[in-house]
N, C-alpha and C positions, 0 to 999 in steps of 0.2 A: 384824585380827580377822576370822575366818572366819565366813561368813553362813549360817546352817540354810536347806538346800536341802528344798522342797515337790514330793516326788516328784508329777510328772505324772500326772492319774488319764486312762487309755488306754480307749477303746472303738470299738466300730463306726462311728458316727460322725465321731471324730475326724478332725480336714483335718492330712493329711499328706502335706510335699513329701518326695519322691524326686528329690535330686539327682542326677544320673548315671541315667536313667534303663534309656537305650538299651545300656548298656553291658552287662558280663558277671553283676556283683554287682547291679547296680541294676534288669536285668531279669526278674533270678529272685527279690529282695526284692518287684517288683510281683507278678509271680506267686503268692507268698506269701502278702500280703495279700489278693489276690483270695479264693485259695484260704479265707483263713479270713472273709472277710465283711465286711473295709472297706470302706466305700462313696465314702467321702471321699478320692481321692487325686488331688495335684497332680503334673503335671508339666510341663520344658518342653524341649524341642532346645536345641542351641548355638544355632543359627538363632532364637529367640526368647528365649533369655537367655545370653548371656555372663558367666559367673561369675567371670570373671577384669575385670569391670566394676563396682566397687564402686557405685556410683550406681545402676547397672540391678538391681543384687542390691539393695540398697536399696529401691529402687522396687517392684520383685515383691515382696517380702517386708510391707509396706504395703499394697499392694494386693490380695495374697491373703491376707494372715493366716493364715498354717498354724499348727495347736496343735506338730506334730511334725517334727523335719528329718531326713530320715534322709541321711548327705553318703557318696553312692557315687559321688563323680566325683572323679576323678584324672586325671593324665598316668600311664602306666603302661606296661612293656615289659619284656624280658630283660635279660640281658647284655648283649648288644651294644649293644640304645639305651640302658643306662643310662650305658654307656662313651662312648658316639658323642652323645649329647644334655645331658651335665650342665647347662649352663645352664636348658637348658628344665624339667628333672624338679625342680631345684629352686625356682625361678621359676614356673613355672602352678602346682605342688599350693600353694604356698606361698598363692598371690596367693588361686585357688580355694578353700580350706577357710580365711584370713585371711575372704574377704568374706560368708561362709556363717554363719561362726561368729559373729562381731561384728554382722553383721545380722539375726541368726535373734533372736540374746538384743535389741538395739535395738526390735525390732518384737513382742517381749515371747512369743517363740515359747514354748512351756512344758516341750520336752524336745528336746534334738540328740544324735543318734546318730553318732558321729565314724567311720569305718571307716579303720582304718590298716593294718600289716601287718607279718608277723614277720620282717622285711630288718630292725626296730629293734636288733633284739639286739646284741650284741656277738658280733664273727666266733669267736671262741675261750669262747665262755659254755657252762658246765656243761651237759651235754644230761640228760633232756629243757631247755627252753627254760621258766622260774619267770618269772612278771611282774615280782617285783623284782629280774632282772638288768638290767632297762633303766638305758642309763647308767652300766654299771659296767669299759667295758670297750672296745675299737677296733674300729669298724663293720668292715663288709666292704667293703672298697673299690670294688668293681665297681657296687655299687648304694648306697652313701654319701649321693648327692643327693638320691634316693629318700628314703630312711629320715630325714635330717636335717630333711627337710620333714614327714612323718608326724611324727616327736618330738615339733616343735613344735608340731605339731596335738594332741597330748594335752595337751602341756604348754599351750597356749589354753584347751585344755576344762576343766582343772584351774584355774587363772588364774581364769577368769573363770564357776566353780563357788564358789571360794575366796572374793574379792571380791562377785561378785553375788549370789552362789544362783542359778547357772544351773542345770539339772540338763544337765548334757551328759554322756555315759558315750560312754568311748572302747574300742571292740573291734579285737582282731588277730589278722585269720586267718590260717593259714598257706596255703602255695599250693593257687590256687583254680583249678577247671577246670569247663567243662561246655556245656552247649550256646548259642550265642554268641560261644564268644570267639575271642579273633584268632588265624588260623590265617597270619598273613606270616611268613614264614621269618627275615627280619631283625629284630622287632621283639616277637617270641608269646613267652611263656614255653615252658618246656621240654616241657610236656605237649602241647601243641598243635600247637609244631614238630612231634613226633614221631611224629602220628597225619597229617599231612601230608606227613614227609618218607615215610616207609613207602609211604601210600597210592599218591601219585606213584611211588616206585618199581615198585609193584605194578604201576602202569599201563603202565608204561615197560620192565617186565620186565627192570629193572637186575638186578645180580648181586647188590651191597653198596649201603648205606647209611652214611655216617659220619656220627658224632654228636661235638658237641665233647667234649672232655673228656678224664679216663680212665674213666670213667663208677664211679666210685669213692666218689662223694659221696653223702650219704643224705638223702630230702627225706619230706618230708609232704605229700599232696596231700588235698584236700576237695572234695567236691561243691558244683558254686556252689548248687545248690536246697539243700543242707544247710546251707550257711552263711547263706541267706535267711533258713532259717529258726531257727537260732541270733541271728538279727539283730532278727526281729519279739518272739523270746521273751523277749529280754534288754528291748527298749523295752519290755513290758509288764512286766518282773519285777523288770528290777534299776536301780537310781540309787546310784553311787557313784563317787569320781573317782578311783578306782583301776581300772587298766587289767585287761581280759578277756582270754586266748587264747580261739583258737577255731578249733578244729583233730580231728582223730583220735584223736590221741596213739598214730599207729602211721607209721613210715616205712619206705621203702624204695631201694635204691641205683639210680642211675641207669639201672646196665644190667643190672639187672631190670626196671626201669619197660619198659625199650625193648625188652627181651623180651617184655614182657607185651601193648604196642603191637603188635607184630611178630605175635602169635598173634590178638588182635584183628582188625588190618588182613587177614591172611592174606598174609602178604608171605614168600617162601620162602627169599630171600639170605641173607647172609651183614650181619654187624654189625661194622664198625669204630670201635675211636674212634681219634682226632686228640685225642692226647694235650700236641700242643704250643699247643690252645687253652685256657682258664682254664676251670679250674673251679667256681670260688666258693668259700661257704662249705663244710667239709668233711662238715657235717652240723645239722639246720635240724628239730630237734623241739619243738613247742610239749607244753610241762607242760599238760595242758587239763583239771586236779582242782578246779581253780575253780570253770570252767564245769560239770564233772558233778556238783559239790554244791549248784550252782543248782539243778540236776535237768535238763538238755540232754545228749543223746550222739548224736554224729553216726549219721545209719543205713543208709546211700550204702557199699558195698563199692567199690574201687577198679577190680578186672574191669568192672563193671555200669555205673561211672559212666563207665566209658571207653568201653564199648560205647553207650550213652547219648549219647554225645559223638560218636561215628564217626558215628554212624546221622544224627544233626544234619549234620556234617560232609560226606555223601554227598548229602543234599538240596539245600541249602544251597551246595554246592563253585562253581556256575555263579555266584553272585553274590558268590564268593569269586577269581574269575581276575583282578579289577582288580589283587589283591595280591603277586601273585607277580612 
């Protein structure tokens, strides 16, 4: 028997953790809230809570009493760590959004905002990307441990919607970029590489730059301050255990992206791709008509949020050499 969920009533006041705070999505959701006038918000480092510690998540969540969770902490990376770390991506996000979610509703939290991400799809699903393709269809293998862990993080939120009347509403953005995030060549999404690989070039006055791929594949990128704040508008507007995109709903092919990089950084060479490394999915658009009959549309142009993101990236680059 399914229990009538009592949407959260949300205001200024209200004490909200931000998990993940320091991160990409989780430091531009504080931002957000600033920006409109929360006064109440929690957070804490790895160093003072371990989320992957059920007892300690316990504990904090008792002791601070948040009305609201917003869960932006994950294990998160490209291709290559999703290839090179399976155990871990499925293992931490698991452990991480298990002790979040079951502690947040335990400690009587009154709304959890799940943040997952559109790797859930099915590799071969009808583009754009509808919320009911979820589960209809074979992941993308490259990032598999990823997504099987998100899954179950909505299927949690639903679960224990169902059963409790939790109100927990689970969002999925598509790939996110912007200022903060990891620019390691081993481990960064593809946007991030590639405002890194460029720029070093530039420095280095190489000829070419190769990029994996055939740069063939078409992806959707988002302003991480745009999806903050698709984040805050959804915890004020919407309660329902049906999953949100949260996206553009415009893409572009790799090696456009990496042209459009290349004109940014001011890098003059030459662009290869290294067609003999994977691709991924062949093409990663989220249907986002949901979200714009909420009344939300992203407002971040792609040029401006990449330019946005150099400009970060140049400040920033000295206490980004431990990475490389």
């Amino acid at each position: 028997m399914e229990i009538n969920v009592i949407p959260a009533i949300i205001n200024q006041i209200t004490k909200i953790f931000v998990a993940g705070h320091n991160g990409l999505v989780g430091s531009a959701i504080i931002r957000n809230l600033h920006s409109k006038g929360y006064q109440n918000i929690v957070t804490r480092t790895r160093q003072d809570l371990n989320l992957m510690d059920k007892a300690a998540v316990d504990r904090f969540f008792y002791q601070e009493k948040p009305s609201v969770v917003i869960d932006a902490a994950a294990k998160v990376g490209g291709i290559h760590a999703n290839n090179s770390y399976p155990a871990e991506f499925i293992y931490d996000n698991l452990s991480i959004q298990n002790n979040l979610i079951d502690g947040a509703y335990r400690a009587g939290v009154q709304k959890f905002v799940f943040l997952g991400s559109s790797c859930i799809y099915p590799k071969m699903a009808a583009q754009p990307l509808k919320e009911e393709y979820l589960l209809t269809g074979d992941l993308e293998p490259t990032n598999e441990w990823y997504a099987i862990a998100k899954i179950a993080g909505i299927k949690m939120c639903q679960a224990y919607r169902k059963q409790y009347g939790f109100d927990a509403i689970s969002l999925m953005p598509t790939n996110l970029y912007g200022p903060g995030d990891n620019f390691d060549l081993q481990n960064s999404h593809v946007l991030p590489a590639l405002i890194r690989k460029f720029h070093e070039a530039k420095i280095n006055k190489d000829s070419t730059v190769t990029i994996w791929g055939t740069g063939t594949p078409k992806r959707e990128f988002l302003y991480v301050d745009d999806m903050a704040d698709a984040s805050v508008f959804l915890l004020e507007n919407y309660s329902d255990a049906e999953i949100v995109n949260v996206g553009t709903g415009e893409d572009i092919s790799i090696k456009e992206l990496a042209q459009l990089v290349q004109d940014v950084v001011g890098f003059n060479g030459q662009i290869d791709f290294d067609a003999s490394k994977p691709d991924g999915t062949p093409r990663k658009l989220l249907d986002v008509s949901k979200l714009q009959s909420q009344g939300w549309e992203a407002k971040t142009d792609l040029a401006k949020g990449i330019q946005h993101t150099y400009d970060w990236y140049l400040i920033n680059q000295q206490l980004l050499r431990t990475e490389k």
